[in-house]
Backbone as a ProteinNet text record, in pm:
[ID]
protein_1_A
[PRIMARY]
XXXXXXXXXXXXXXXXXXXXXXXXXXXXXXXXXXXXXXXXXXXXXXXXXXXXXXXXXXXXXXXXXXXXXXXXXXXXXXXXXXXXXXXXXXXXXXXXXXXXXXXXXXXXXXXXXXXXXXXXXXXXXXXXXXXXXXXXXXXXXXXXXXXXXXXXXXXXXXXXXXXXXXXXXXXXXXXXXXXXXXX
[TERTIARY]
17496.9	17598.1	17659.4	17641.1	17709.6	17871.3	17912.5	18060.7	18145.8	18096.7	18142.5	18128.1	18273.7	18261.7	18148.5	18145	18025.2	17900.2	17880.6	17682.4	17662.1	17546.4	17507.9	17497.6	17578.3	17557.8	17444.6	17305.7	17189.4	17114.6	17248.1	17180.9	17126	17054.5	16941	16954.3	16895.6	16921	16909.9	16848	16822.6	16990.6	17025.5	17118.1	17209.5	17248.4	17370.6	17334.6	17260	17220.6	17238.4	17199.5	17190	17375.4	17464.5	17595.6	17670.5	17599.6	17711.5	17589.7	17534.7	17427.7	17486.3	17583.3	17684.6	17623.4	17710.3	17735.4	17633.5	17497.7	17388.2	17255.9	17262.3	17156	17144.7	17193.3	17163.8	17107.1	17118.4	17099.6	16977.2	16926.9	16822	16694	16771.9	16696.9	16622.6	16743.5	16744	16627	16667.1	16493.2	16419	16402.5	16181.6	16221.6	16285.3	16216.9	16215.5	16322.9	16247.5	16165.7	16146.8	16034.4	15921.9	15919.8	15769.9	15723.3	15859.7	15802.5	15712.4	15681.7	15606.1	15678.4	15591.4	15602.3	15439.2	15496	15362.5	15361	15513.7	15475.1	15433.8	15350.3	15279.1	15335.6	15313.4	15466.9	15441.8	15341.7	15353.9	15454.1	15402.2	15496.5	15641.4	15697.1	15850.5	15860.2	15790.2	15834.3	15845	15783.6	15780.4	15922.3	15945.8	16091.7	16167.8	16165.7	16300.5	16292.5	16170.5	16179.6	16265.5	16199.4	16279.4	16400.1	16478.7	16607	16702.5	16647.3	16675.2	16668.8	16614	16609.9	16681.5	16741.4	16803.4	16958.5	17000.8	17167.7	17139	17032.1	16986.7	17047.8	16996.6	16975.3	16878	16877	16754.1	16692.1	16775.8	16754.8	16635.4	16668.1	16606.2	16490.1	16494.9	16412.3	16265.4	16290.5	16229.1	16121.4	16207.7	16138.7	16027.2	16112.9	16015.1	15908	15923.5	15829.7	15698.9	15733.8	15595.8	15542.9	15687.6	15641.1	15463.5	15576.3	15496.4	15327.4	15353.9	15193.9	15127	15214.9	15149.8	15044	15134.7	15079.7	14938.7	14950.7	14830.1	14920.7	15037.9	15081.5	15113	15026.5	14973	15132.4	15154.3	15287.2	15267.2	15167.8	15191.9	15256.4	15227.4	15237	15399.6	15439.4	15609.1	15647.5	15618.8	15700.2	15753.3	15603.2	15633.3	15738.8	15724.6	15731.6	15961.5	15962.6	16082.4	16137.9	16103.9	16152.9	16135.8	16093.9	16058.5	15961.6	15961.4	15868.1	15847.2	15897.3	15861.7	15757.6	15758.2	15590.1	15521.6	15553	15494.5	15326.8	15236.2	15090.7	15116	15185.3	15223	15167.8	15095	15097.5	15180	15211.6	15279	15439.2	15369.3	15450.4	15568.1	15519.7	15621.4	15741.2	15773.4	15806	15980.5	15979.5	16114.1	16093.8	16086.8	16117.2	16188	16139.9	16191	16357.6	16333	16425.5	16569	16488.4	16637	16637.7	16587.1	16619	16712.9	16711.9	16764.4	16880.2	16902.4	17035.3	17117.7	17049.6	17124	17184	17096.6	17188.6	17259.9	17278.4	17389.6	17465.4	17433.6	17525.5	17510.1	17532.7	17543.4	17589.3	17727	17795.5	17739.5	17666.8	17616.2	17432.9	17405.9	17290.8	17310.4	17245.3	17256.9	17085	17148.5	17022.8	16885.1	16886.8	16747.5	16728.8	16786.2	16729.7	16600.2	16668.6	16590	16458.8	16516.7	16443.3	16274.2	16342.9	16227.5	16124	16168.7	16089.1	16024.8	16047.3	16004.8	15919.5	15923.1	15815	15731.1	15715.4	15652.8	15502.8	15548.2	15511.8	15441.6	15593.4	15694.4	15741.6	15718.4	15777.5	15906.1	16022.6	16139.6	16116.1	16043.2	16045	15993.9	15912.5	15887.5	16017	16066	16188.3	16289.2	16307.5	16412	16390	16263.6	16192.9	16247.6	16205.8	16260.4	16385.5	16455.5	16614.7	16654.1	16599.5	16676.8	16596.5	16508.6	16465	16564.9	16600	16682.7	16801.8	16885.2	17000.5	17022.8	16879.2	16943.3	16906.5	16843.6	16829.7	16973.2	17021.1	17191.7	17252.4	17267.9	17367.7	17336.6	17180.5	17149.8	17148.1	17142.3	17191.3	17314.3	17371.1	17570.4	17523.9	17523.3	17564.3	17507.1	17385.5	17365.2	17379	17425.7	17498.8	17656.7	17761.2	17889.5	17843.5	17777.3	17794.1	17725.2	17655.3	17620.2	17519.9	17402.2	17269.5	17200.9	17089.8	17062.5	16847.3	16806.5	16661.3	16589.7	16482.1	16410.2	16261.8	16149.3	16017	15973.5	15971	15908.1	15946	16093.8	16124.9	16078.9	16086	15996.8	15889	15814.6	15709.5	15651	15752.7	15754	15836	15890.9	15968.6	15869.7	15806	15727.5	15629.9	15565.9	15418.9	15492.6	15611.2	15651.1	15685.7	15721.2	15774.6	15649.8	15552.7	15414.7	15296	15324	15236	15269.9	15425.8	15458.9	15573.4	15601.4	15666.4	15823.2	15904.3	16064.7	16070.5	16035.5	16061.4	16035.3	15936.4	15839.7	15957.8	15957.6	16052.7	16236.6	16252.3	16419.2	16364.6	16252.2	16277.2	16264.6	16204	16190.5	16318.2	16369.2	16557.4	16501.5	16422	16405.9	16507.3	16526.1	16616.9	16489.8	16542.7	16443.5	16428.4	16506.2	16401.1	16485.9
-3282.4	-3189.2	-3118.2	-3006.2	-2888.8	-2938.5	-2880.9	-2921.8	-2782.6	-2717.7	-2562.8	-2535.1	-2473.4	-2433.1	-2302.7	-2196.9	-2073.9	-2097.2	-2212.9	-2222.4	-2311	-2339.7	-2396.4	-2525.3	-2618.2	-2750.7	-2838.2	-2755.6	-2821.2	-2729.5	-2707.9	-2606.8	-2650.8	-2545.9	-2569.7	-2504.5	-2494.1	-2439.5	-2249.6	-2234	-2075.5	-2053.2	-2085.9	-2090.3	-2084.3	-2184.6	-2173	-2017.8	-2027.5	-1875.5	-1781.9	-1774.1	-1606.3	-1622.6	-1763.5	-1730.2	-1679.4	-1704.4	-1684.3	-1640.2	-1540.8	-1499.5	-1435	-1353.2	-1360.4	-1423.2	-1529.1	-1658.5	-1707.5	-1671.8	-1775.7	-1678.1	-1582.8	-1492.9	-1481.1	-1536.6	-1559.3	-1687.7	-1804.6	-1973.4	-1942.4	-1812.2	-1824	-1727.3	-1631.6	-1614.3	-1716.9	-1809	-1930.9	-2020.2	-2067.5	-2132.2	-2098.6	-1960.1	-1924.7	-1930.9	-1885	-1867.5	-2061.4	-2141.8	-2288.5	-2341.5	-2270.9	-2393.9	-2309.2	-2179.1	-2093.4	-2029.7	-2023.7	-1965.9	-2005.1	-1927.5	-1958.8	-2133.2	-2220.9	-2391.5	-2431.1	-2547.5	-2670.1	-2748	-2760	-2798.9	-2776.2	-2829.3	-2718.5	-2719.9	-2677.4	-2661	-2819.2	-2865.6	-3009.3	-3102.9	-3094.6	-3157.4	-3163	-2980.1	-2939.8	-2975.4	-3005	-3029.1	-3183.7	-3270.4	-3425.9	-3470.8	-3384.1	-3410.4	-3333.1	-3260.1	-3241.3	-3371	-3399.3	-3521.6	-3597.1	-3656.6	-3768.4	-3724.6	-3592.8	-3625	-3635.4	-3579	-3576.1	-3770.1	-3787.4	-3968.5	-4015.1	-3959.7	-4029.4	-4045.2	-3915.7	-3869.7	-3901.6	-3932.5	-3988.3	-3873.2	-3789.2	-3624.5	-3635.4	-3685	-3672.1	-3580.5	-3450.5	-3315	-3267.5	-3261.3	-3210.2	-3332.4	-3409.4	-3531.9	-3516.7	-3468.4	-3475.5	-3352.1	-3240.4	-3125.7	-3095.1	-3108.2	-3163.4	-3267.6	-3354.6	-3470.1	-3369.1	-3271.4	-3180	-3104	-3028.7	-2952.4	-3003	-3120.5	-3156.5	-3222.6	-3265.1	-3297.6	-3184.7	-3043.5	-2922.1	-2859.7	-2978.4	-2900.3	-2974.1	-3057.3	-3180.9	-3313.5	-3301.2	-3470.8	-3557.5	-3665.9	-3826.5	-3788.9	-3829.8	-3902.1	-4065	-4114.7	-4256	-4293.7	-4186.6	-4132.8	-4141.9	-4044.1	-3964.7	-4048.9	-4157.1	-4307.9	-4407.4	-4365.5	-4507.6	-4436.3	-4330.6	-4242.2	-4260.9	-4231.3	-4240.2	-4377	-4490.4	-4622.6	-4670.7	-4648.7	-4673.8	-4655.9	-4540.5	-4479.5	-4567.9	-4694.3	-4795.5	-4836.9	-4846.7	-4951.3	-4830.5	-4731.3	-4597.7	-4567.4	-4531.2	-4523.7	-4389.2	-4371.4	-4203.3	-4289.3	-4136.6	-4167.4	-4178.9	-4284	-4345.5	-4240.9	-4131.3	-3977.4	-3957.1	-3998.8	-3948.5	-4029	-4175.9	-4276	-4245.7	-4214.2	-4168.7	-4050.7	-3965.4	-3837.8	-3880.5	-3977.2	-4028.1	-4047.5	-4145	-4186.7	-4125.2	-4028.9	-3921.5	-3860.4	-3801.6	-3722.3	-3839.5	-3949.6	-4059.3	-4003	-4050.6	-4078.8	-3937	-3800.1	-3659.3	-3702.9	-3727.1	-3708.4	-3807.5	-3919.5	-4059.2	-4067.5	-4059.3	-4097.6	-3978.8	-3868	-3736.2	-3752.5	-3826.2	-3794.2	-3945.5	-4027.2	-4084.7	-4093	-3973.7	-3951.7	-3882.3	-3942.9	-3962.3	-3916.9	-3891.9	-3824.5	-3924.5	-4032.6	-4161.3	-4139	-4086.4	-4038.5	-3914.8	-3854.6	-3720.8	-3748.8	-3836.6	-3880.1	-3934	-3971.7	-4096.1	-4011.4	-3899.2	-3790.9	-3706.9	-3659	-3594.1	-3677.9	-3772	-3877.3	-3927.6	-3907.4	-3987.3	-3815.3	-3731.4	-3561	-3513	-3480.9	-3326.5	-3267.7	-3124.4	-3044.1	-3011.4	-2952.1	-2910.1	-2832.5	-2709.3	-2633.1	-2710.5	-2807.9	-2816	-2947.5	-3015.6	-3110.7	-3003	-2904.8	-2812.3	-2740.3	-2726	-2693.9	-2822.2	-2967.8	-3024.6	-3078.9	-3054.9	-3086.6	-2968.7	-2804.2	-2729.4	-2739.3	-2813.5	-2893.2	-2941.4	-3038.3	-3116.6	-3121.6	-3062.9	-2959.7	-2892.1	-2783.3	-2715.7	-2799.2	-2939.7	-3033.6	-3098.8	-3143.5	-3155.6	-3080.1	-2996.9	-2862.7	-2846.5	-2843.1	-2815.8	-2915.6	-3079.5	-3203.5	-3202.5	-3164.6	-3185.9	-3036.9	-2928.2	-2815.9	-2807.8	-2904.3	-2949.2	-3038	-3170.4	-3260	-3213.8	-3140.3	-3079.2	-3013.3	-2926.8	-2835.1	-2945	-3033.1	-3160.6	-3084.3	-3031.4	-3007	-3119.2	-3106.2	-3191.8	-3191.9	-3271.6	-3254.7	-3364.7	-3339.4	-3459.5	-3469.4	-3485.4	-3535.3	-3376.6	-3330.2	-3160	-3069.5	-3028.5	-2988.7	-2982.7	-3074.8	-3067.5	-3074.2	-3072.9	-3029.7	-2879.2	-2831.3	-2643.4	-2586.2	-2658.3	-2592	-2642.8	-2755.1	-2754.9	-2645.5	-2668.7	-2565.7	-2387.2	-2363.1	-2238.5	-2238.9	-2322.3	-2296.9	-2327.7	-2405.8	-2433	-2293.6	-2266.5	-2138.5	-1976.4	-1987.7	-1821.6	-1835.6	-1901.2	-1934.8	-1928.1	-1934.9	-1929.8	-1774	-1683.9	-1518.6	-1467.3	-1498	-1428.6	-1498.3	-1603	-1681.8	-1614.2	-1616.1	-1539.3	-1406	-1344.5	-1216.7	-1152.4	-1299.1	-1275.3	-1318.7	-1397	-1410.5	-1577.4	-1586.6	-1755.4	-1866.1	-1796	-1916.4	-2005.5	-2026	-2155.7	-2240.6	-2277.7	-2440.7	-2432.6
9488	9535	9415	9425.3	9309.4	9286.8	9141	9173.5	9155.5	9124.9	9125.9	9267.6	9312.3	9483.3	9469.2	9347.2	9365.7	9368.3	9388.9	9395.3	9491.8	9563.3	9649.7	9669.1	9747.4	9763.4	9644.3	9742.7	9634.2	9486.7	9461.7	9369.6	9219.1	9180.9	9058.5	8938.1	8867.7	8760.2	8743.7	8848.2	8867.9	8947	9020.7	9118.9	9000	8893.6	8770	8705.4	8703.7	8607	8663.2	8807.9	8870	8860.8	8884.3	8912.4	8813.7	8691.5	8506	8438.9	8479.2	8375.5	8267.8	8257.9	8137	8023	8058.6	7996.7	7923.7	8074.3	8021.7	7923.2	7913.3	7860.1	7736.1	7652.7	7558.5	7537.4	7606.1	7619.1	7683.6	7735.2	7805.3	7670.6	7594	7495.2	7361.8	7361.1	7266.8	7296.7	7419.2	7499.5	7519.5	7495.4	7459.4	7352.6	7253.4	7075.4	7039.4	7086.3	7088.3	7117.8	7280.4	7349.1	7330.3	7293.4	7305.7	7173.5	7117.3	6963.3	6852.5	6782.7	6625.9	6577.6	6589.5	6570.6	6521.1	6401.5	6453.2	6545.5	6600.8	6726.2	6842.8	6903	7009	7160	7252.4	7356.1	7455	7423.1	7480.4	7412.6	7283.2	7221.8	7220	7243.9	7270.3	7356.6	7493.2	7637.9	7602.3	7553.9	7534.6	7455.2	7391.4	7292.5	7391.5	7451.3	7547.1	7668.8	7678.8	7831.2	7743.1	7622.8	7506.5	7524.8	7471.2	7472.6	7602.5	7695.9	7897.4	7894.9	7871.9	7931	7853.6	7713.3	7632.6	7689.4	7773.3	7787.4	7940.7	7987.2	8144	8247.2	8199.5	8254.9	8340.8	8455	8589.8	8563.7	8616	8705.9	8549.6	8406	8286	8308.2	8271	8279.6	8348.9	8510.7	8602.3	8567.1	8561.7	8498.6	8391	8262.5	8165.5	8146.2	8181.2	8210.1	8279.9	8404	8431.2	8374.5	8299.2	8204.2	8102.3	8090.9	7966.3	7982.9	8127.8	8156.9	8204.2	8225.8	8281.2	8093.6	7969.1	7843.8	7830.6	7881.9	7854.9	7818.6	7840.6	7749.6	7870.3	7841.5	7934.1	8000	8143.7	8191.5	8132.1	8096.1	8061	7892.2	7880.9	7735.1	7694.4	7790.6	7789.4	7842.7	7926.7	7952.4	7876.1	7803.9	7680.8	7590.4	7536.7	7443.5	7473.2	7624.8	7666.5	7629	7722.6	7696.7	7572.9	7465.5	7331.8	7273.6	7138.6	7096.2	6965.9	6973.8	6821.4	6898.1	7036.5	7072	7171.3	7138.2	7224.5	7138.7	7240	7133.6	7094.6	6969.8	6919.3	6725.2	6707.9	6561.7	6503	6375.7	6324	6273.1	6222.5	6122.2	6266.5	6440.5	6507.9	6526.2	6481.6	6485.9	6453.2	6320.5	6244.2	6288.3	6357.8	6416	6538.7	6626.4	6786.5	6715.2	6596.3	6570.8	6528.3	6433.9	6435.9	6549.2	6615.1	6742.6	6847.1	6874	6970.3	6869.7	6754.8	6728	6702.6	6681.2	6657.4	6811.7	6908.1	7068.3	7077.5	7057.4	7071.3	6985.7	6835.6	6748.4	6615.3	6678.2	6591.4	6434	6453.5	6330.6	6265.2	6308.7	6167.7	6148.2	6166.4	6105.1	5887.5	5882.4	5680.8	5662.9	5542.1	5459.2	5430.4	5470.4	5490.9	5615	5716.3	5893.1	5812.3	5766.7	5726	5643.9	5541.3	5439.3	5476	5635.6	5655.7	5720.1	5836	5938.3	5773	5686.2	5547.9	5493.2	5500.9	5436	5532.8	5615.2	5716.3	5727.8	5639.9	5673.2	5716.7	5819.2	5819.6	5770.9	5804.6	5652.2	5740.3	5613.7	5652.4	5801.5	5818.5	5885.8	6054.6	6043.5	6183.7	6198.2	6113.1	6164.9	6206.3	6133.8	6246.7	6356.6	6361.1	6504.3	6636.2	6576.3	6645.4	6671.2	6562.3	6611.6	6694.5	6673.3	6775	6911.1	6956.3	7100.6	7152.1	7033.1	7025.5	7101.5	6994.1	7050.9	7181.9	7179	7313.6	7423.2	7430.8	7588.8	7537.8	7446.3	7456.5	7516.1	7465.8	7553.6	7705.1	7700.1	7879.3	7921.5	7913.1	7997.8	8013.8	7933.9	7918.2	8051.5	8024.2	8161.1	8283.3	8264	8376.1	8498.4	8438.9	8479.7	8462.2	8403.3	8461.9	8561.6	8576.2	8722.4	8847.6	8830	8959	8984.1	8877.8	8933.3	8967.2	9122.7	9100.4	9146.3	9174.6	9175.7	9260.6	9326	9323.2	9328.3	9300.8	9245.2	9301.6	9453.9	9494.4	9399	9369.5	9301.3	9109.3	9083.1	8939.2	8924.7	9048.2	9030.3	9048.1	9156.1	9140.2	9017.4	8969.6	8795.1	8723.9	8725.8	8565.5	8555.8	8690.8	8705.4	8686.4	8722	8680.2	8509.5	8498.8	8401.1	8278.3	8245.2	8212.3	8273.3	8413.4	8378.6	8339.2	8385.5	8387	8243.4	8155.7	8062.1	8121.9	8004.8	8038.9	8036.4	7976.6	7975.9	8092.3	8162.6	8275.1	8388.4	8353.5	8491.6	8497.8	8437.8	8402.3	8382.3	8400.1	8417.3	8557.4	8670.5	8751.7	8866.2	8812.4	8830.8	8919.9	8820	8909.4	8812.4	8654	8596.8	8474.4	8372	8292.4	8357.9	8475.1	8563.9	8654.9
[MASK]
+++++++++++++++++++++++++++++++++++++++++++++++++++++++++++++++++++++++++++++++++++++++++++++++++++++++++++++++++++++++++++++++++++++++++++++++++++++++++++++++++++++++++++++++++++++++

């Protein structure tokens, strides 16, 4: 149930947007140049680190989504399970290990990430440029679990499965240009 009286009981993430597109059009420019732009990471991978940080802040409605997203890129659902419940015994090459790790703690425990969080995703190598690729994943599934869960979006299994496949075949640009919303 929505908690804003202007949107619809069961409303979604297109439904927040068509209501404050204002607001939201720039948050909606930000999420293609993250999730679609020039990266080594490739958009399975961005969709797998946004499921990661959605299960981390226990963001359903993002969770549910991405998770299709991300098997719409090719990445295992058995994969993004493990990967979710713990990526120390998750079958991910070793270099992604201290990456899970700073990313869990930028979203839980922001202000004490230190320069050995960094140290370790840099040595493990990653170069500067794709660890900030993934902290701003990062980031913007922070921001969109926190605005998604305030407004009481909500979802269930039909539903993420018609947002991943939109959002995996017609990208985030094509979809917000068609006033359907990033998910």
């Amino acid at each position: 149930m929505a908690f804003l009286p202007s949107l619809p009981a069961e409303a979604k993430m297109p439904d927040v947007q068509a209501a404050f597109d204002d607001p939201l059009a720039l948050q909606r420019e930000f999420a293609n140049r993250v999730m679609t732009g020039p990266s080594a990471l490739s958009l399975g991978d961005r969709e797998l680190i946004a499921a990661f940080v959605s299960h981390h802040n226990a963001c359903q409605y993002c969770f549910g989504v991405h998770e299709q997203v991300a098997a719409n890129h090719g990445v295992s659902p058995d994969l993004l399970k493990a990967v979710a419940q713990d990526p120390e015994t998750a079958p991910v090459e070793a270099r992604w290990k201290p990456l899970f790790r700073y990313l869990a703690k930028v979203t839980t425990e922001p202000s004490k990430v230190v320069q050995r969080d960094v140290d370790a995703v840099l040595d493990a190598g990653w170069d500067e440029r794709t660890l900030f690729d993934a902290l701003m994943v990062c980031c913007y599934y922070n921001f969109l679990n926190r605005m998604v869960d305030g407004c009481g979006v909500r979802a269930d299994g039909d539903y993420f499965a018609v947002a991943g496949e939109r959002l995996a075949e017609r990208g985030r640009a094509s979809a917000a240009q068609e006033g359907r919303g990033a998910a």
